[in-house]
C-alpha positions as CSV (number, residue, x, y, z in Angstrom):
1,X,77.6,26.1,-55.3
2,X,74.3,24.4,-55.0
3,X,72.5,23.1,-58.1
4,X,68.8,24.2,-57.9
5,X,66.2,21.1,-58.3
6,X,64.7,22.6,-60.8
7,X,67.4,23.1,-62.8
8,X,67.9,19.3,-63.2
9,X,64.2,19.3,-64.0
10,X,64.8,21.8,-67.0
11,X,68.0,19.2,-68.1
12,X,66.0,16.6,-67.5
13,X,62.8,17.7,-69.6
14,X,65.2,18.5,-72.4
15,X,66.3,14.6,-71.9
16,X,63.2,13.6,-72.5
17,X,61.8,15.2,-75.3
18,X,65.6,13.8,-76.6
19,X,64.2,10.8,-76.3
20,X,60.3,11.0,-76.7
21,X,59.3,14.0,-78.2
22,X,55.8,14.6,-79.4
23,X,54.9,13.7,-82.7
24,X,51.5,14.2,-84.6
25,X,48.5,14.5,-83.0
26,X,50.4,14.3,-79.2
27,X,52.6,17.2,-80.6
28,X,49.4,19.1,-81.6
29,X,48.0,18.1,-77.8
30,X,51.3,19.3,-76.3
31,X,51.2,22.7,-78.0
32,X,47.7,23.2,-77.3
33,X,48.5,22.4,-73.7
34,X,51.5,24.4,-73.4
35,X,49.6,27.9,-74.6
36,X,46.8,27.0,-72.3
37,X,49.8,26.8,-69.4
38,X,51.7,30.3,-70.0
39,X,47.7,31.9,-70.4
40,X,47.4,30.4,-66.9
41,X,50.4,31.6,-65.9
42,X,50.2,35.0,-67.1
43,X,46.7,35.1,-65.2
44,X,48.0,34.1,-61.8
45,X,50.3,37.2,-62.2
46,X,47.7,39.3,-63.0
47,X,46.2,37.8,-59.5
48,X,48.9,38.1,-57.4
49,X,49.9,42.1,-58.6
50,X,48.2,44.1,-55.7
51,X,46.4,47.3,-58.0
52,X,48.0,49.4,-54.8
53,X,51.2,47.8,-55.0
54,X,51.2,49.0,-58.8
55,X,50.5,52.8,-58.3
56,X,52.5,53.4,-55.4
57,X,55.3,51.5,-57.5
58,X,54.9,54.2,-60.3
59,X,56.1,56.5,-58.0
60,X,59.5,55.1,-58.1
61,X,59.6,56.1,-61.9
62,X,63.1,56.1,-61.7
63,X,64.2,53.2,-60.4
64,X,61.7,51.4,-63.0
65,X,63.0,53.4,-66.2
66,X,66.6,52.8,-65.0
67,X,65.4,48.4,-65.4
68,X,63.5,49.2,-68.3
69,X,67.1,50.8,-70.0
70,X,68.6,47.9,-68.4
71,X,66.6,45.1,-70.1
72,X,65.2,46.8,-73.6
73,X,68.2,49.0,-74.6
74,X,71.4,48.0,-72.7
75,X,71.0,44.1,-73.3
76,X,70.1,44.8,-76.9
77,X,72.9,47.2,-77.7
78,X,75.4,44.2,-76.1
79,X,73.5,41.5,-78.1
80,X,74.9,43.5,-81.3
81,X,78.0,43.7,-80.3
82,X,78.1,40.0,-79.7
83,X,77.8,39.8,-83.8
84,X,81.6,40.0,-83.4
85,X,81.9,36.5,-81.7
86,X,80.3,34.7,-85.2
87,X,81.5,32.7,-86.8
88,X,84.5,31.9,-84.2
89,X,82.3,31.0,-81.2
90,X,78.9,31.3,-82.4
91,X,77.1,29.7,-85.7
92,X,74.7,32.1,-87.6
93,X,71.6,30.4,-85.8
94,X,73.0,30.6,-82.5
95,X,73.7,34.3,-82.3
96,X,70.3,34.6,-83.6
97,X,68.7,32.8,-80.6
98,X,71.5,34.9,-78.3
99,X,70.1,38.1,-79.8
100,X,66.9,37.0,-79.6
101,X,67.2,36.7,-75.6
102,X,68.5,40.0,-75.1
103,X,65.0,41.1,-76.0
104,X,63.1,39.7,-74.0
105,X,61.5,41.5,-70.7
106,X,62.9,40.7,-67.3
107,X,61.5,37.9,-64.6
108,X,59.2,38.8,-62.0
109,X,59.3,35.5,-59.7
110,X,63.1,35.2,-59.3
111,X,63.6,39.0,-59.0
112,X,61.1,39.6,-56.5
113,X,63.1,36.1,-55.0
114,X,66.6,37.2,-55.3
115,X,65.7,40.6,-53.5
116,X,63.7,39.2,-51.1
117,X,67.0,36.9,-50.2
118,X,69.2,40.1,-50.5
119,X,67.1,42.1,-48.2
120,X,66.7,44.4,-51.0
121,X,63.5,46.6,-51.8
122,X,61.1,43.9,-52.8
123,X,57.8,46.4,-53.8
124,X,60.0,48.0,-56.2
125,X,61.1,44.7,-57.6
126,X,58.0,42.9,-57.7
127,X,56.8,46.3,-60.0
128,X,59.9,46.2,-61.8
129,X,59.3,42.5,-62.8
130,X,55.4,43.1,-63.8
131,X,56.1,46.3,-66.2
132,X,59.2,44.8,-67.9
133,X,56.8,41.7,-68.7
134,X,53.8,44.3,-69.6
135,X,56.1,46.5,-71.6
136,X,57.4,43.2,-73.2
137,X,54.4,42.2,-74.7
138,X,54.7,44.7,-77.1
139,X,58.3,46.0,-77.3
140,X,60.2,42.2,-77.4
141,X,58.2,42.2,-81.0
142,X,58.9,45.1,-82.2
143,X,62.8,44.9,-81.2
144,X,62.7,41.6,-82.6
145,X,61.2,43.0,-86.1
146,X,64.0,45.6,-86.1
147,X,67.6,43.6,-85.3
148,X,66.1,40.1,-86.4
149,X,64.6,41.4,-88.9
150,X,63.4,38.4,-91.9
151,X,65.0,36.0,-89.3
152,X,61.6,36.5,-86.8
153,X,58.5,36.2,-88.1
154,X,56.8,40.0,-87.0
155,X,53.9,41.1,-88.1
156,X,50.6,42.3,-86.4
157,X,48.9,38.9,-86.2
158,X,52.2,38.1,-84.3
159,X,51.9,40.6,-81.9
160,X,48.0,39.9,-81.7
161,X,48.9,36.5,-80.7
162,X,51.6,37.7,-78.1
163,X,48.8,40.1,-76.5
164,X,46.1,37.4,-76.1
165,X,48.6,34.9,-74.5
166,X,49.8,36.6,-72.5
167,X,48.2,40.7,-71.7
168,X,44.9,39.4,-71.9
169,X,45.4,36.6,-69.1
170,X,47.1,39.2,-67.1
171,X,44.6,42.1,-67.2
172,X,41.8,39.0,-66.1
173,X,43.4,38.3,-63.3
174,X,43.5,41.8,-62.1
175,X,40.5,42.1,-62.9
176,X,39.3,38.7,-61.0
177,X,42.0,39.6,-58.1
178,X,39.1,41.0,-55.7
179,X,37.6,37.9,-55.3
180,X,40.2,35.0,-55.8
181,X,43.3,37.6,-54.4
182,X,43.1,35.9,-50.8
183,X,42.9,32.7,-52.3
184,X,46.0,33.1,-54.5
185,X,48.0,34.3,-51.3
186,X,47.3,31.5,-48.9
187,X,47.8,28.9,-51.8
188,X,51.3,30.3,-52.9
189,X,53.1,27.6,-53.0
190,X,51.0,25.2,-54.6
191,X,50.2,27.4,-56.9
192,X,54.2,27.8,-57.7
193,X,54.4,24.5,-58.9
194,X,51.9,24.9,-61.7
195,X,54.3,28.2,-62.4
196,X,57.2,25.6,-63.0
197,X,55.4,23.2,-64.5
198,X,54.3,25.1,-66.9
199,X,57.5,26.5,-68.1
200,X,58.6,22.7,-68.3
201,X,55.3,22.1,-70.6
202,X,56.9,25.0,-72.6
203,X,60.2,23.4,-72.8
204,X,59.2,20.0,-73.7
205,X,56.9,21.1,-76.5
206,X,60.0,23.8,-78.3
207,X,62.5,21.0,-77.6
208,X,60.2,18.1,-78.8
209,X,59.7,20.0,-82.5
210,X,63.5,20.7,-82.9
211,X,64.0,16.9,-82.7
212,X,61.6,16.2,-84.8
213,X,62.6,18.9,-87.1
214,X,66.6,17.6,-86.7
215,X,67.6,21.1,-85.4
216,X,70.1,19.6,-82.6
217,X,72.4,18.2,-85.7
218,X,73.4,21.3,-86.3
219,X,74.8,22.0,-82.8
220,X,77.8,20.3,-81.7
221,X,79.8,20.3,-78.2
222,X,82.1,23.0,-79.0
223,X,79.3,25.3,-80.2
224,X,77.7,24.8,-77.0
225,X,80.8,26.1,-75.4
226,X,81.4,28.7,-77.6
227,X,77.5,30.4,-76.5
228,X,78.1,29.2,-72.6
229,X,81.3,31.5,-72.6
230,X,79.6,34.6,-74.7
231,X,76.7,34.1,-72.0
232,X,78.8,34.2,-69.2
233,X,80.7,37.6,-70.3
234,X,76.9,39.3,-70.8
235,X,76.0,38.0,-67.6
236,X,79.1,39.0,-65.3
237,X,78.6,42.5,-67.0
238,X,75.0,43.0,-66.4
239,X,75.1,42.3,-63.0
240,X,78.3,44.9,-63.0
241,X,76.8,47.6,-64.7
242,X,73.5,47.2,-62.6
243,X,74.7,47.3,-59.4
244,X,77.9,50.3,-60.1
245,X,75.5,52.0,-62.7
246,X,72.8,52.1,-59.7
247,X,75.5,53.9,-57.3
248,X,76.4,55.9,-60.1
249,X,72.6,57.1,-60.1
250,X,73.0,57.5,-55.9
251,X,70.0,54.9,-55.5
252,X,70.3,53.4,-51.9
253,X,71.6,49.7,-51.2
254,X,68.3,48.5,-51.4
255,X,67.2,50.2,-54.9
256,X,70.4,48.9,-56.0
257,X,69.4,44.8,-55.1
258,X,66.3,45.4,-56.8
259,X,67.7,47.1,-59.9
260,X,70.7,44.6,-60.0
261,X,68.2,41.5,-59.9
262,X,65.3,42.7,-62.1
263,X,67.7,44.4,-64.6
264,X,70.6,41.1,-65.1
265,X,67.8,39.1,-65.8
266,X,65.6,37.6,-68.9
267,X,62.3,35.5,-68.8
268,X,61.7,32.4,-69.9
269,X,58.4,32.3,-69.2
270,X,57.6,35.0,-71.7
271,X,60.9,34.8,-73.6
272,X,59.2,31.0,-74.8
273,X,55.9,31.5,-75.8
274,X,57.0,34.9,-77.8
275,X,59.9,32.7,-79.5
276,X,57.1,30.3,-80.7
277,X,54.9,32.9,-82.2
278,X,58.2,34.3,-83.9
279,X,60.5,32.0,-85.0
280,X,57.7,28.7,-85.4
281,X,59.3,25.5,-86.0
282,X,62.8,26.9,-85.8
283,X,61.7,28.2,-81.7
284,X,63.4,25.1,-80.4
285,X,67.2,26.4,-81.7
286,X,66.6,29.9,-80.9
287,X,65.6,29.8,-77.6
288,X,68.4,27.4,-76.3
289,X,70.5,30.4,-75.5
290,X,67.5,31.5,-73.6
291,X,67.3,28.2,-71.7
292,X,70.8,28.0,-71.0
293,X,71.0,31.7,-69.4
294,X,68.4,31.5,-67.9
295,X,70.1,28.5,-66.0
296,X,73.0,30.5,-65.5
297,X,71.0,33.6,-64.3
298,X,69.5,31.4,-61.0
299,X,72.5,29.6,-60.5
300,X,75.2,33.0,-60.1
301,X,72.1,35.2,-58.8
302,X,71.4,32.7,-56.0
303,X,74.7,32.9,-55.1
304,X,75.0,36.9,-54.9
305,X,72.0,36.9,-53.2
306,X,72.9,34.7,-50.4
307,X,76.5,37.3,-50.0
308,X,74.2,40.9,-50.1
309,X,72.2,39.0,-47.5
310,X,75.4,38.1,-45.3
311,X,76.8,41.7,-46.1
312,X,73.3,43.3,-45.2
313,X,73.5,41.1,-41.8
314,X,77.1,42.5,-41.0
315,X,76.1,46.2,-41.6
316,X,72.9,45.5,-38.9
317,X,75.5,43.7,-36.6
318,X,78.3,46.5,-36.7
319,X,75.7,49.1,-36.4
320,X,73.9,47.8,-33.6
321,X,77.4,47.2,-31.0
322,X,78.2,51.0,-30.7
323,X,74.5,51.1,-29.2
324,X,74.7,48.3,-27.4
325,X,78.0,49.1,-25.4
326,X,76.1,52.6,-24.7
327,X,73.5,50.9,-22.9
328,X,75.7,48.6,-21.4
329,X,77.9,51.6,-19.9
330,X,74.8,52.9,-18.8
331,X,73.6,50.3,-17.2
332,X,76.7,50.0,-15.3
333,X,76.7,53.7,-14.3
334,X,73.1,53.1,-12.5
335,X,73.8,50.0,-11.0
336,X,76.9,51.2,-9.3
């Protein structure tokens, strides 16, 4: 199985605030700098979402409310149950940071990815991706304020600080999308790099304070372990109960790629900046579990991408011969 590149970038952003993480005035610069990045972010979403694209998605209502139960009440629920794993697999913290993910609101670039790769039904994905982060904004607090409880720092200034890093940017660049929309298309991939980059800016800065703070003491190998296992099992049974829960619900093969891929997934990109606001200088240990799914996420979804793909590619193939052969026997019939 391939390793995405910038996957070792993630690993190897982590090595380096390891090794030179941001003290002082550079950690004040870096912070700063890393708010500034997820605004900009959040803004080129807001961009790239065609107004259109948005209100004809609404019509799908229930493909989008069947991700929305996916990501803010299915992953929650199996995040509680997961209290069962502490204290043999997981450490207090940990499970924490583990719950703390399940909350968060689903991805938009890699679903929207994933389906494409699939040859799934990307419109409905790239909606499904934009109101999970929307609906985020608010609800990832507020579920965070009811399971974490004293554990997360909730309160309205939170949430105020949530909305203006990230809804705000957003709604401007809607708003800004009928002049700098073209621009933002042609420039796409360019402009994906400063997406990554800034989720590495994100990274450095929470993993930078944990060192400085000594929160990686209290983490050993076998700890690690312990979450990479739990992780795995939430994984394998989102992506399960996405894609049999969708045929349960008779959605067709391509509702169901969509569903599968916006509904297994969790942001980092949002999940970050809201851990910051929440859990301040303890962010760094509660959003490793993030980090390391998130990992996980790309690395399994790539891989069930590439086989709904070949299986989509079959189905075209095996369709197409009985037609083919028709119009070969006809052929025949008129030449002879």
């Amino acid at each position: 199985m391939p390793i995405d590149p910038y996957i070792l970038l993630l690993l190897g952003t982590v090595g380096l605030a390891a090794l030179i993480p941001a003290r002082g005035t550079g950690a004040d610069v870096a912070s700063g700098a890393s708010t500034a990045a997820i605004a900009f972010l959040f803004f080129l979403y807001g961009a790239r979402l065609s107004t259109r694209e948005a209100m004809d998605g609404l019509k799908h209502w229930r493909l989008h409310a069947t991700v929305l139960a996916c990501t803010f009440l299915i992953f929650p629920l199996l995040g509680l149950a997961a209290r069962g794993f502490v204290p043999v697999l997981l450490t207090q913290p940990l499970y924490q940071g583990l719950l703390f993910l399940t909350l968060v609101p689903s991805t938009i670039q890699s679903s929207i990815a994933f389906t494409s790769m699939a040859r799934g039904n990307v419109p409905a994905a790239i909606c499904a991706g934009s109101f999970s982060s929307l609906a985020g904004i608010v609800v990832t607090p507020l579920l965070a304020a009811a399971v974490l409880g004293s554990s997360a720092g909730f309160s309205a200034d939170s949430v105020v600080e949530i909305v203006l890093q990230l809804l705000v940017p957003f709604v401007a660049g809607q708003v800004l999308r009928r002049w700098i929309g073209d621009f933002v298309a042609r420039h796409k991939k360019a402009l994906g790099l400063v997406d990554r980059g800034s989720i590495l800016l994100v990274v450095y800065t929470a993993f930078s304070e944990g060192m400085v703070q000594g929160i990686w003491h209290q983490v050993s190998p076998l700890r690690l372990g312990g979450l990479l296992a739990v992780e795995a099992v939430l994984l394998a049974v989102m992506l399960a109960l996405t894609w049999y829960g969708a045929k349960a619900l008779r959605f067709n093969r391509e509702d169901r790629i969509a569903i599968q891929f916006a509904g297994s997934k969790k942001s980092l990109a949002a999940g970050l900046p809201m851990a910051s606001v929440l859990f301040g200088a303890h962010a760094s240990l509660a959003v490793l579990p993030l980090m390391l799914f998130h990992q996980m996420q790309l690395m399994v979804c790539a891989v069930i991408a590439k086989r709904r793909a070949h299986d989509a590619q079959e189905t075209i193939t095996v369709s197409a011969s009985p037609a083919e052969s028709r119009t070969a026997v006809g052929t025949g019939t008129r030449s002879g």
